[in-house]
C-alpha positions, 0 to 999 in steps of 0.5 A, a space after each residue: 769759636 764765637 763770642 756773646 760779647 761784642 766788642 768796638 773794632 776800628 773802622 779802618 782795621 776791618 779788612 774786606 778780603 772777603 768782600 767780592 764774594 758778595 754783591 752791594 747794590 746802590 739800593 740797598 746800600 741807599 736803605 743802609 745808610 738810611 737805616 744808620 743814619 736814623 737808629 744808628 748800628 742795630 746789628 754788629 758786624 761779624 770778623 776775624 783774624 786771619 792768617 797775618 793777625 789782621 781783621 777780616 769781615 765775614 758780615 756786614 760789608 754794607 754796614 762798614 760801606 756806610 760806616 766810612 761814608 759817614 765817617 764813623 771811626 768804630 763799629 760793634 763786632 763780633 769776633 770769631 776765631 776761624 780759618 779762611 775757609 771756615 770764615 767763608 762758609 760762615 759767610 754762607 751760614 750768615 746769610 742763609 734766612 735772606 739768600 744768597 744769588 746763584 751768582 754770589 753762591 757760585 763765587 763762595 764755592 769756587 774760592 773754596 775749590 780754588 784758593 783753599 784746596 777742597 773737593 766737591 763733595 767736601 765743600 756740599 759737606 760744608 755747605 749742607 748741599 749735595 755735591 750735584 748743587 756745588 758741580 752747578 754752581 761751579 759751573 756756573 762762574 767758570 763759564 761765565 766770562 769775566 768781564 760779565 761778572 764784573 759788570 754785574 759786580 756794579 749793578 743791583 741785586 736783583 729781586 727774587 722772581 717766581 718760579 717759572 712754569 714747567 711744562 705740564 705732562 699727562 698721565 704716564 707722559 714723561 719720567 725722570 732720571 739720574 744716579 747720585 753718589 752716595 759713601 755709606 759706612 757699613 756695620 759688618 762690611 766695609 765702607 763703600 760708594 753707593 750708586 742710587 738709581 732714582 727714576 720719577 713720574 712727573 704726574 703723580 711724582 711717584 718715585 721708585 730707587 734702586 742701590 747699584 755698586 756702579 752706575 754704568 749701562 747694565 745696571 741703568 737698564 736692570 734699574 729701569 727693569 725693576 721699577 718697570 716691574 714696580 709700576 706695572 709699565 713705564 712712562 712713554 719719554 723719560 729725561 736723562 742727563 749726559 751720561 755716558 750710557 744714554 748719550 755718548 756725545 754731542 754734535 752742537 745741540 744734537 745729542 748722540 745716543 747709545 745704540 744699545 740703550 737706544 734698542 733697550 728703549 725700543 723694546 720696552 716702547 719709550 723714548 729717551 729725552 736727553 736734558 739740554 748741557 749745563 740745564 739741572 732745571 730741566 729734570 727738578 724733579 729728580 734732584 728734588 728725590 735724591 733731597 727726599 732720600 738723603 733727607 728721609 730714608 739715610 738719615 738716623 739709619 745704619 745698614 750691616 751691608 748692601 743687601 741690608 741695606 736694599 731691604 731697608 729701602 724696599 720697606 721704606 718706599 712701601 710703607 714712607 715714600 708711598 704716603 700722600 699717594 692714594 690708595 689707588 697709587 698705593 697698589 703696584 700697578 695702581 689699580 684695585 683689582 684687574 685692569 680690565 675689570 676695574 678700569 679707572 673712572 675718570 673723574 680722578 687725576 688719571 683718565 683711561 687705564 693702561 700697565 704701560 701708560 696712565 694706569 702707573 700714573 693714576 693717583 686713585 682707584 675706582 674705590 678712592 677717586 674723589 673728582 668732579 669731572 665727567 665720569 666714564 662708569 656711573 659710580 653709584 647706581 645700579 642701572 644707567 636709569 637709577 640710583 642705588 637710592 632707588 629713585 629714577 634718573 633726574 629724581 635722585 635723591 642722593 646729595 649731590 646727585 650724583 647721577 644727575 649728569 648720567 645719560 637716561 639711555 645706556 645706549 652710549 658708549 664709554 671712552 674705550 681703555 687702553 689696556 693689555 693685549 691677551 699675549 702680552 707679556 710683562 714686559 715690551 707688550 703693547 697696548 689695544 683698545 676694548 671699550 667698556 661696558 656703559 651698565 653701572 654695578 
């Protein structure tokens, strides 16, 4: 518990136990001493009484550095009364508006893992983070050799560097998915593990989850059954991490797939990609959906069961989840009536038409699309030669004109649609070619 009152501590009484979990660079300790030597202690550290009685600090090691350094005797502080493992954890809340580096995360986390005792999902519990984020973390110094972390110990933190470009995938190109752990309290049945299936198209990130008791090979498949069915059709490359149902094991950089969803992946026509090991960022879209669901959908909610539990999510990912789509995404197969009749225009985010490729992924219908580009049907004229308006091609009056760009001749032919075969089924059926009508209405 925290005090509003500071108070004079003695600058040798402060312990810095806590010191190596942070990094000190000599540029920001030059800006510290600068700071001090011109305004004097703006901010009071932060301590507390350890196990012994004696003084540890939780923040404020940069100020206590410069503080020996010019010889000052006493420092404000504010005293907190904490235990190890709650002093570190107020170590990481303290410091969350600057941020603490994936390197000083890794080391808050493994001390709480290690020195005190606790699991995962308890230090995520703690932290406010996923336990996915802390097995990263944890990863992360436990392979990193120690006497590379001790050189970086010496040099400066470094700045912030912008996020990196992803690759840039096409309509109905590449998914992701993963399964996250979730414990659920049940009103009217006993708490158990949930087991949420989350599988995201990269393009349009249109999301689709499923609520499973386990997370092995059967309900990997009846998940992607299902939102294969939700979409209309399923992206051509889905990433997967190392689990045991997509890849069995590894042989240096080469994954080894499981035969039997390698079959499962052959039937319904997509290829498995499996993430490098030890790379979450390779698959950000996915982990950022479970953050949504966490976020959105368990939040403020209670469920008598699984089942309840299962309508719920339905409900929320048609009338929540689906906003910010567009009509055109809104609609199961992504299209406003049938595919062939209303094939999408082109001049919206998606290009040709198709239940198993870019139809899924087309975030407008023929109704809604607002683009600019070159468009394959003309959207508001009558004949390939007039406008709705009523004047003749290049005497438009509509603004923008626009049919302007609409060849005066209905001679030429559209950029043929991919669309279902006449014996295709729901699932697995493969795709032909049928070009479209060039007449306008």
């Amino acid at each position: 518990m925290s005090t509003t009152d500071t108070s004079g501590v003695g600058v040798a009484a402060l312990g810095e136990r806590l010191a190596p979990l942070r990094l000190r660079g000599p540029e920001s300790l030059r800006a510290m001493q600068h700071s001090m030597l011109r305004h004097g202690q703006l901010t009071a550290v932060t301590a507390f009484a350890d196990a012994s009685g004696a003084l540890q600090l939780v923040d404020g090691f940069k100020r206590l550095h410069v503080a020996r350094e010019l010889g000052w005797t006493e420092l404000r502080a504010y005293m907190l009364a904490l235990t190890d493992a709650q002093a570190k954890v107020a170590l990481h809340t303290l410091n969350k508006q600057a941020g603490l580096c994936e390197l000083e995360e890794a080391w808050l986390v493994r001390s709480l893992y290690r020195d005190d005792g606790l699991t995962q999902p308890q230090i995520g519990q703690l932290l406010g983070r996923h336990k996915s984020w802390v097995c990263r973390r944890l990863m992360l110094v436990e392979l990193l050799d120690e006497v590379l972390q001790g050189d970086v110990r010496l040099r400066p933190k470094s700045r912030p560097e912008p996020s990196r470009p992803t690759t840039v995938h096409g309509p109905a190109e590449m998914a992701e998915n993963d399964w996250s752990p979730h414990t659920i309290k049940f009103t009217h049945a006993p708490a158990a593990v949930v087991q949420v299936f989350a599988y995201v198209l990269i393009y349009s990130t249109r999301k689709h989850f499923a609520l499973y008791e386990r997370s092995d090979l059967h309900a990997l498949m009846e998940g992607h059954v299902e939102t294969f069915e939700h979409f209309g059709g399923a992206a051509h490359k889905c990433k997967y991490d190392s689990q045991k149902a997509v890849v069995l094991g590894w042989e240096g950089n080469q994954p080894i797939y499981n035969p039997r969803f390698l079959s499962f992946s052959v039937h319904y026509d997509m290829r498995p990609v499996a993430c490098r090991r030890f790379k979450p960022n390779d698959k950000p879209r996915v982990e950022r959906a479970f953050w949504e669901f966490e976020r959105s959908f368990l939040n403020g909610r209670s469920f008598r069961d699984l089942e309840d539990m299962r309508a719920q999510l339905r409900w929320w990912q048609d009338n929540v989840a689906i906003r910010g789509l567009g009509d055109g995404a809104r609609n199961g197969r992504g299209w406003s009536s049938s595919p062939r009749s209303s094939p999408c225009c082109g001049r919206c985010r998606g290009t040709a038409m198709t239940p198993r490729g870019s139809s899924i992924d087309c975030a407008a219908s023929m109704a809604t699309c607002r683009g600019t580009a070159t468009v394959t049907r003309c959207p508001t004229s009558t004949s390939p030669t007039s406008c709705r308006c009523g004047s003749r091609h290049g005497s438009c009056s509509c603004t923008p004109p626009i049919c302007a760009a609409w060849p005066a001749t209905s001679s030429r032919r559209a950029a043929p649609v991919r669309t279902w075969g006449a014996s295709d089924t729901t699932h697995g059926g493969r795709e032909s070619e049928a070009p479209t009508s060039t007449s306008c209405g």
